[in-house]
Phi, psi and omega in degrees: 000141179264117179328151173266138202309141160309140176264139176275154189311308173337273203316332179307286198306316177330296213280330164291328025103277234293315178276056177200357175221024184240350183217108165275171198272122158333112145267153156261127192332152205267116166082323201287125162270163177248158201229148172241175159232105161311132156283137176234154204286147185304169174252125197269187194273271168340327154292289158356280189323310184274352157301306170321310176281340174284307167294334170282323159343305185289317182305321196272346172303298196306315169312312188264001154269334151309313185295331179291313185303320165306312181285325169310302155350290187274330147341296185300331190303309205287337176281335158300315158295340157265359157244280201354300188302302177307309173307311172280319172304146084024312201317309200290338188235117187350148175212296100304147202257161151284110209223133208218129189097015182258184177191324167256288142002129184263141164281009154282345159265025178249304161315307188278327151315304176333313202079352193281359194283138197049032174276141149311156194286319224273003176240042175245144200231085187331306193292334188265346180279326162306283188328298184303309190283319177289338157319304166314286175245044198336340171288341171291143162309297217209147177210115182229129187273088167256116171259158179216129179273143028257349206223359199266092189261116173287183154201117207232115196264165147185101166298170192306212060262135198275129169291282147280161160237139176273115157274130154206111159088224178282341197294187189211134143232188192232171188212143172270170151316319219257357221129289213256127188274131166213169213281151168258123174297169146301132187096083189268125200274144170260087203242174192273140177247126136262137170250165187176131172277293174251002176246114222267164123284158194296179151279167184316139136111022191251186185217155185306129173285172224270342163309315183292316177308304198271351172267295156333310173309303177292275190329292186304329183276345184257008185220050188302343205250358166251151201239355195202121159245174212218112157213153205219151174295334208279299214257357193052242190258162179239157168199149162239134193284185224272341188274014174099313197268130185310133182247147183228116157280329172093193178234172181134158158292326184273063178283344183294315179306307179293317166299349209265300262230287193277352158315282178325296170289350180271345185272297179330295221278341188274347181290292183277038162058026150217192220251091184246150236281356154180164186235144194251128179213029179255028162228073195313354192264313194219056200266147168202182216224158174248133176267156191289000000 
């Protein structure tokens, strides 16, 4: 075999070049991380210990945020189970009202009025049920609501007391001082009579009007000894005097000047004998009488 000739260093250098641009060199990426590997040291005995105490720390961390949550829990349980309870019982819900001031009024339509019978306590509303009985029932004055658990609801009353009674035709109502017209009960009272033909009363729970109010108001303190007035669209109040023949007061405030005024005049015409067939005083100023 003929030895292969030696290469001179030139071609040597040649042939690396060459191969030195057929494998460029590898960069490293842009972002890309490096990771080494630490060794890490045994754990001596005094480390062990606080790994240890540092994990029972944690265990007992954990421990007691369970327990808040196991008591939030049974809390939430218990409350629920008590508005059930609450929701559901029989205990809870209203059965007769308690009805205390009345006298005429029956406490069964006062009870019934209420709305409180077979309510739950928790959804009865003193205020609105006070509203709801004067509505309801215009002779009471005043109506107060006391509830209590689990079941006890008071109703504390006060009624009207009627000033006049109103007739007209067969019906009766009855009148406050104030007004105000309500139903009449049984047991008819020794009140002031108004009678009326063509003059309507207001219905229950409306109020007389105030003019009409305030001549009745007069009429009664200057005529204490009449027990029954007459009142007409045409003539306003009335009365008949004791000798039979009819007075017409008219409406107004001075009702005291008009009687003073047919006083004055029922003594002159009985002096002088005579008898007329009524007498007009509702222009005190100008009063005069009708012969029969």
């Amino acid at each position: 075999m003929k030895p292969s000739p030696a290469k001179s260093p030139t071609e040597g250098s040649g042939e690396r070049r060459r191969r030195n641009r057929r494998r460029p060199a590898r960069r490293p990426q842009r972002g890309a991380r490096r990771y080494e590997a630490v060794a890490l040291p045994a754990l001596r005995g005094s480390t062990r210990e606080a790994y240890a105490r540092h994990r029972k720390l944690q265990q007992a961390r954990v421990f007691r945020i369970d327990r808040r949550r196991l008591v939030s829990l049974t809390m939430l349980a218990t409350a629920v189970l008590a508005g059930v309870w609450i929701g559901f019982d029989g205990t809870f819900y209203i059965s007769v009202p308690r009805v205390t001031g009345q006298a005429r009024v029956p406490v069964e339509d006062i009870a019934r009025a209420s709305g409180l019978i077979g309510l739950h306590i928790a959804w009865a509303n003193s205020a609105e049920v006070e509203s709801r009985l004067l509505e309801a029932l215009p002779s009471l004055r005043a109506a107060r609501v006391t509830c209590s658990l689990p079941a006890d609801c008071i109703i504390a009353v006060a009624e009207r007391e009627p000033f006049l009674a109103w007739r007209w035709g067969d019906a009766l109502v009855w009148v406050d001082q104030d007004g105000v017209v309500y139903s009449a009960r049984s047991g008819m009272q020794d009140v002031l009579t108004i009678e009326s033909s063509d003059v309507q009363p207001p219905p229950p729970g409306r109020r007389v009007d105030p003019d009409l109010m305030t001549a009745i108001l007069s009429a009664a303190q200057a005529l204490p000894e009449v027990r029954t007035l007459r009142v007409s669209a045409a003539r306003g109040l009335e009365f008949t005097d004791a000798s039979g023949y009819p007075v017409y007061l008219g409406t107004g405030t001075n009702m005291a000047d008009r009687v003073a005024v047919w006083r004055a005049l029922s003594e002159d015409l009985a002096s002088r004998g005579i008898q007329p067939a009524y007498v007009d005083v509702r222009f005190p100023l100008a009063p005069y009488y009708g012969r029969p």
